[in-house]
C-alpha positions in Angstrom: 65.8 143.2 223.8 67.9 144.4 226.6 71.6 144.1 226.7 72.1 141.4 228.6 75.0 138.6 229.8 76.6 135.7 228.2 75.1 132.4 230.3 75.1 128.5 229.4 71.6 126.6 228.3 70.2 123.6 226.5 67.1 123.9 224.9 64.9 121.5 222.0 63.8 123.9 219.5 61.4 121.2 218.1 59.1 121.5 221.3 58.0 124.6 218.8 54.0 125.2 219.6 51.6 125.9 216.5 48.9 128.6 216.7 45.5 127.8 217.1 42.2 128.7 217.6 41.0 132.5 216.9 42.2 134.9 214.8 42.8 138.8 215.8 39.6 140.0 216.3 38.0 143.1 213.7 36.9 141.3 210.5 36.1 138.5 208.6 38.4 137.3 206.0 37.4 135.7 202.7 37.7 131.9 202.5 38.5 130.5 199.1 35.7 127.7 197.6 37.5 124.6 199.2 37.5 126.4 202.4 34.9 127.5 204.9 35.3 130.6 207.3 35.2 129.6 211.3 33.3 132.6 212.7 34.4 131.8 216.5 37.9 130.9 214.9 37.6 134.2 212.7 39.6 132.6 210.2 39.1 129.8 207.0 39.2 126.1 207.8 40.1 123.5 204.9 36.9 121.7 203.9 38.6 117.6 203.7 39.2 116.9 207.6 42.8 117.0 208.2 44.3 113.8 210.3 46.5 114.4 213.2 48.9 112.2 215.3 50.0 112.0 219.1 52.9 114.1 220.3 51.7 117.5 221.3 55.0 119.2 221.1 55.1 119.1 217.7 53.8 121.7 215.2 52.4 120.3 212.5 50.5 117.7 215.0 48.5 120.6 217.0 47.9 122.5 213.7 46.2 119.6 211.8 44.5 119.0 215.0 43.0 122.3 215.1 42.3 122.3 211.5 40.5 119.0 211.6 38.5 120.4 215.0 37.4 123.5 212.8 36.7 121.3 210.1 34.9 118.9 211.8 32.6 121.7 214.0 31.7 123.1 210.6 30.5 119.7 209.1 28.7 118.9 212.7 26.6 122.4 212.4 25.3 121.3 208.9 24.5 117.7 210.1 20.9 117.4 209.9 20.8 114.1 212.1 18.7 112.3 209.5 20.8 109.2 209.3 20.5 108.5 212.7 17.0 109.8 213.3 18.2 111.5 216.5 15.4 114.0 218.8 16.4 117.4 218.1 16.2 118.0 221.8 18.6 115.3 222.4 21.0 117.4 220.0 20.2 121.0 219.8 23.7 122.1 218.6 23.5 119.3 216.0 27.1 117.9 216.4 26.0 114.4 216.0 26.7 113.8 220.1 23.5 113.4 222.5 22.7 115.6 225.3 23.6 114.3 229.0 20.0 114.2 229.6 19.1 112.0 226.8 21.9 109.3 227.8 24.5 111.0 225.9 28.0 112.7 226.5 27.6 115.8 225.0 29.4 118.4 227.8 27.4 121.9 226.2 24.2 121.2 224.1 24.5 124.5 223.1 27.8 124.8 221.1 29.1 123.0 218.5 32.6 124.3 219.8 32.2 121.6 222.9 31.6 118.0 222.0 33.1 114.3 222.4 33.6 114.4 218.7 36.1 117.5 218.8 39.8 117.6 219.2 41.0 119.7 222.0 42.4 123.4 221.0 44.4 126.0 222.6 42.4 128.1 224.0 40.1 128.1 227.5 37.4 125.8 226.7 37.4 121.8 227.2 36.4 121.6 223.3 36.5 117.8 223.6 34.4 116.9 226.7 37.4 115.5 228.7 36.4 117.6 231.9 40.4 119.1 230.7 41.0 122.2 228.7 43.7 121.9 226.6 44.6 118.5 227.5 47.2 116.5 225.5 48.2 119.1 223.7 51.3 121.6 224.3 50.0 125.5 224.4 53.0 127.7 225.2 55.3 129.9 223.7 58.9 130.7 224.3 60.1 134.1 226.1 63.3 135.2 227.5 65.0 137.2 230.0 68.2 138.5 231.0 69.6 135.1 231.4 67.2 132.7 231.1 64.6 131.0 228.2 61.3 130.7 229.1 58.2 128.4 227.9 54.6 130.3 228.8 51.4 128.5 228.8 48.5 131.6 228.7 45.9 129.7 229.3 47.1 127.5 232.3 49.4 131.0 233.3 52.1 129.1 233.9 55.8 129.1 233.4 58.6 126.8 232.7 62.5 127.2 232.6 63.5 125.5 229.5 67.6 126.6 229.9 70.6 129.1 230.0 73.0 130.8 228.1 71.6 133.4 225.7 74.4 134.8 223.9 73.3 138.7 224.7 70.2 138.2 222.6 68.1 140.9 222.3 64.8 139.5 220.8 64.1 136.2 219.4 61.5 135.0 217.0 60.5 131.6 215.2 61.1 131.2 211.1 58.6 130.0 209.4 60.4 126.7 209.0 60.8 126.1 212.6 63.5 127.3 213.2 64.8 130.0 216.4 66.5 133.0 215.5 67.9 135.8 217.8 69.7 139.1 217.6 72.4 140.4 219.7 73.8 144.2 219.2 76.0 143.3 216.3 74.8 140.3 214.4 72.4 137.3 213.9 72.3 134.1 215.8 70.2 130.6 214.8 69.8 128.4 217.1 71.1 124.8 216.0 69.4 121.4 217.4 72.2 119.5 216.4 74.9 120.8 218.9 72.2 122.4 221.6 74.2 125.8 221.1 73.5 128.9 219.6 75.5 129.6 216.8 76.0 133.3 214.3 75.0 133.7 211.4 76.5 136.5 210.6 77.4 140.3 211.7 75.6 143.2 210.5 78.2 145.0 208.4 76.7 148.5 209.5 75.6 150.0 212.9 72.1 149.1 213.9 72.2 151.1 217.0 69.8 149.5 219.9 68.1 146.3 217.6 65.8 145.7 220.5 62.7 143.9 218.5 62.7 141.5 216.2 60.0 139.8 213.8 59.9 137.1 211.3 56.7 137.3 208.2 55.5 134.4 206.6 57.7 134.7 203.6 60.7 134.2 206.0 61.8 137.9 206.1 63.6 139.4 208.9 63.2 142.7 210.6 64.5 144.5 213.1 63.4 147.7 215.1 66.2 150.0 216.7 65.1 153.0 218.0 63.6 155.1 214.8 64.7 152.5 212.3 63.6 149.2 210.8 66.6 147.2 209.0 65.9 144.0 207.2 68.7 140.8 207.9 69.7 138.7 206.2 69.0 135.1 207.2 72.1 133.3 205.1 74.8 136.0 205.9 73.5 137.8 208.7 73.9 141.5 206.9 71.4 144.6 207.7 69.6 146.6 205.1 68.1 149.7 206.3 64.4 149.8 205.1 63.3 153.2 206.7 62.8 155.5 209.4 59.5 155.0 211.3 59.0 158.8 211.4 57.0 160.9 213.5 57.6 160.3 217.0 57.9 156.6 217.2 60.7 155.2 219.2 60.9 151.1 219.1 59.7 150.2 222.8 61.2 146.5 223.0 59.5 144.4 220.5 58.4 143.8 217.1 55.8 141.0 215.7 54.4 139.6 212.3 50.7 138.1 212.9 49.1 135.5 210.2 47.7 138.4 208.8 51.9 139.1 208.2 51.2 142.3 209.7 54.0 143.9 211.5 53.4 145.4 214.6 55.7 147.3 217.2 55.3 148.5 220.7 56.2 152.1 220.9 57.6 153.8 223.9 57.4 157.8 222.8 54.7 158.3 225.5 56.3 158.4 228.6 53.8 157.6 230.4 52.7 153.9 228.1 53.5 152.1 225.3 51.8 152.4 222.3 50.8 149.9 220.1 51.6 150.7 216.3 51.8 149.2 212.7 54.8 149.3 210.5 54.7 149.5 206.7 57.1 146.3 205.5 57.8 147.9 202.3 59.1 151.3 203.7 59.4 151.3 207.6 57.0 154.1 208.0 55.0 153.4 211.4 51.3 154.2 212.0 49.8 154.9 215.4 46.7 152.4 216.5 46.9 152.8 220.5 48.0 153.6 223.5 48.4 149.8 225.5 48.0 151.0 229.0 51.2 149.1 230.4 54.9 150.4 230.2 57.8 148.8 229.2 56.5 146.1 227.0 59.0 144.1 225.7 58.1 140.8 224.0 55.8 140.4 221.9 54.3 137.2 220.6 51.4 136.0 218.1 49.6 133.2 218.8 46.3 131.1 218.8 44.5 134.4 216.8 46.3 136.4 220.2 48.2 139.2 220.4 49.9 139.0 223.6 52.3 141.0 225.2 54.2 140.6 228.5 56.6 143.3 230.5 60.0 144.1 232.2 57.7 143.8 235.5 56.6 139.9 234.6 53.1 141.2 233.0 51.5 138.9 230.9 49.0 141.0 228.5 46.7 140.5 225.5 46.5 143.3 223.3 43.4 144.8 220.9 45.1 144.8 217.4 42.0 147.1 216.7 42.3 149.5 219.0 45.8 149.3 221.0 44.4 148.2 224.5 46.0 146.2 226.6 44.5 143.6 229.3 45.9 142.1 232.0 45.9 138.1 232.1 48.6 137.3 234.6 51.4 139.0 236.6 54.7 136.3 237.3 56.0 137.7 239.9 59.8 137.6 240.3 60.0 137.4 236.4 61.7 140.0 233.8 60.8 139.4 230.1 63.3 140.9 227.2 61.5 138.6 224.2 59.6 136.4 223.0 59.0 134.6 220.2 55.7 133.8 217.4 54.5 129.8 217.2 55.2 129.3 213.5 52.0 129.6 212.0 50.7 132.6 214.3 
């Protein structure tokens, strides 16, 4: 999002994370008839378990994980027991594993969400009785500065240096197939695995003004914020469309995101004071207000595991209340700016 200077850095854009866990928080959605709906997850899980394999950098592997966890916690809360004849006081959550005290090595009698049978998820419980939370699985997402790209783990609050040389990017956000896209001040970049190097797609053909945020949908659509305006891009050539003025008084803050939901939200700085958190129509541009976040100068955000988080030109990691706007403080990384960030593929 900020102008900033040409540096040298070599990255593996396959280390990609996958969203799991919750959803945004506010409603239930409705699950078709071969799925069921997660009510801790907020969000539907396939009904046939999913298999997964080792390698926790990759996408697809901590997606099918999560959905076979889901999956698997929703068959373990129907389970009965009556094939194995087990004392329900030996397995009050019913998720087929006995209770320390009977002999067993169920961790948490009481929730089907923490068992030996369960694959671990991103989140901050040790889902699979390890005595670990999110072991063997990769939970982070990428963010950027000035000069440097970034891989944040939320749940550990850690940070890693993955490289240099950003060619001036502004914002950068992950395509649906993978792959990492950023925007400078006059055009489109992809980043390309082969040669380690960021390479243009194209220029914008018209004046975007300040394209600070950026946001991919599930459809594979680009947009950009700048100031009052939301363009589309291009991703084969690179060209802007204008697609409309926010109006009223919004004024984009630093950073645009699309959730699962493939709602588009942007950080708003017309309040001196805070940035507000506000939805943008992807049909016309026009911007409606949800909150005021309660932290300045937001500029990345990223959707992932059911999270909205958000994180500052002061090194303020936040999560942020789709619902209402409010923003919380998880973790402050002191020393750090952040300019971007980007989505896990599947939100």
């Amino acid at each position: 999002m900020r102008n900033v200077a040409h540096c040298c850095f070599l990255l593996l854009v396959s280390s990609l994370i996958a969203g799991c866990g919750s959803d945004e928080k506010g409603f239930e959605i409705p699950c078709n008839d071969d799925e069921l709906y997660d009510q801790v997850a907020d969000t539907c899980v396939p009904r046939a378990r999913q298999s997964t394999n080792n390698g926790g950098n990759n996408v697809n592997n901590v997606n099918n994980a999560n959905n076979a966890n889901n999956q698997n916690n929703s068959n373990n809360s129907n389970n009965t027991n009556n094939t194995n004849n087990m004392n329900d006081n030996c397995d009050r959550d019913n998720d087929g594993a006995r209770a320390i005290s009977c002999g067993g090595n169920d961790c948490d009698d009481g929730s089907i969400y923490r068992s030996p049978n369960n694959f671990e998820l991103c989140d901050d419980i040790d889902n699979d009785c390890s005595g670990e939370v999110n072991d063997g699985i990769d939970c982070t997402f990428y963010a950027h500065s000035g000069q440097e790209l970034y891989q944040i783990d939320p749940f550990a609050k850690q940070i890693t240096e993955v490289g240099t040389d950003l060619p001036n990017l502004q914002d950068i956000d992950t395509h649906p197939d993978g792959t990492l896209y950023g925007v400078t001040f006059d055009g489109l970049y992809h980043f390309d695995e082969q040669s380690s190097n960021w390479m243009q797609v194209g220029e914008f053909g018209i004046d975007v003004g300040d394209p600070n945020g950026m946001a991919i949908d599930l459809e594979g659509t680009i947009f950009v914020t700048s100031e009052t305006n939301v363009y589309t891009i291009d991703a084969q050539d690179g060209s802007a469309t204008l697609l409309g003025s926010m109006d009223g008084e919004f004024y984009s803050s630093g950073d645009c995101v699309v959730n699962k939901y493939d709602t588009l939200f942007m950080t708003s700085k017309h309040d001196e004071t805070q940035d507000h958190l506000i939805t943008i129509n992807r049909a016309d541009g026009k911007g409606t207000q949800i909150g005021p976040i309660g932290f300045r100068k937001v500029f990345a955000l990223t959707s992932a595991w059911g999270f909205l988080y958000g994180l500052t030109d002061t090194g303020q990691l936040i999560t942020i209340d789709v619902n209402t706007g409010n923003g919380e403080l998880v973790h402050t990384f002191e020393g750090y700016r952040f300019f971007g960030a980007a989505s896990t593929p599947d939100r």
